[in-house]
C-alpha positions in Angstrom: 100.7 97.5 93.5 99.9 95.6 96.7 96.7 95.3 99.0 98.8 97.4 101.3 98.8 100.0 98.7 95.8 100.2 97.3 93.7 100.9 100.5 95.0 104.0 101.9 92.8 104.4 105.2 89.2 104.2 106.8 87.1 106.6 106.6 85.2 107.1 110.0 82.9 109.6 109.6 79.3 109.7 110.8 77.9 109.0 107.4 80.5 106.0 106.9 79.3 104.4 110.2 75.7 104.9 109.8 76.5 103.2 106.3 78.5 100.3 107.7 75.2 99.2 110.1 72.4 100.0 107.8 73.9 98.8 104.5 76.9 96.4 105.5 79.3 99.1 103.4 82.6 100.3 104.4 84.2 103.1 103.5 87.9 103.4 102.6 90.0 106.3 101.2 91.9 104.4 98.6 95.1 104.9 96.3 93.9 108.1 93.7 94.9 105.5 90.7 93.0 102.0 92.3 89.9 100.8 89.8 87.0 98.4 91.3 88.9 94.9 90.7 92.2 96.0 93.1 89.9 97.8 95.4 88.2 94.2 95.8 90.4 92.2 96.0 92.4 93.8 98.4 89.3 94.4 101.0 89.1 90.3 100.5 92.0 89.6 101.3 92.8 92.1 103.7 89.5 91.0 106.0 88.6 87.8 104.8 85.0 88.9 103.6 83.4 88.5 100.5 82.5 91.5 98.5 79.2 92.3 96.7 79.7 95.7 95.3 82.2 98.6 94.9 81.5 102.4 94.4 84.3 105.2 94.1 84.0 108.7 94.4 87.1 111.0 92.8 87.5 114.7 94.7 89.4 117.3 93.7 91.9 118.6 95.7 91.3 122.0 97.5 92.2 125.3 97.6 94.4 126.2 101.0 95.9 129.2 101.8 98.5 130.2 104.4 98.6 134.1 104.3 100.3 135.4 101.4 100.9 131.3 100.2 98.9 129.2 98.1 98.5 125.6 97.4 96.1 122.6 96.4 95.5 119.8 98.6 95.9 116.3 96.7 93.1 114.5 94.8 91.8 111.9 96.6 88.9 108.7 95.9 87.0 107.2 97.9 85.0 103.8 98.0 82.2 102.4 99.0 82.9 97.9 99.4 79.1 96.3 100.2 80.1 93.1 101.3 77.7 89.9 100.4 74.7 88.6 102.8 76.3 86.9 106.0 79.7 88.2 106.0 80.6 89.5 109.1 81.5 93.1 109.4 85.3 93.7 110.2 85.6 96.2 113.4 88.4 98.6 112.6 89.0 101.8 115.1 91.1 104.6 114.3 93.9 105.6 116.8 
């Protein structure tokens, strides 16, 4: 598995910016299947920052239904990379 696959997307979100200023964490949806060790090394070398800490959060996937039709959505994770004292914070924007 590659850095490319590991971190899905950003996750920009009122919470997830009000996280990246006050607490220097970023917020990424990542592969469902990624543990802590891939999820850091790919936010290293993907930005070129250090990284302090990662937390994941697992969701199920929900219920969605389209009249008479009914499906789950995928599982998905989450994950919360605090990056170490002095690293500067990588500016990403979602098109």
């Amino acid at each position: 598995m590659t850095k490319y696959d590991v971190i899905m997307r950003p996750i920009v979100t009122e919470k997830g910016v009000g996280k990246k200023e006050s607490e220097r964490t970023l917020c990424f949806e990542v592969r469902y299947g990624a543990n802590k060790t891939q999820i850091k090394h790919a936010v290293e070398s993907l930005f070129k920052v250090k990284v302090d800490d990662v937390r994941t959060a697992s969701f199920e996937g929900k219920l969605r239904r389209r009249g008479r039709f009914a499906g789950y959505r995928p599982d998905w994770k989450k994950a919360y990379v605090r990056l170490k004292a002095g690293q500067k914070m990588p500016e990403y924007t979602e098109s």
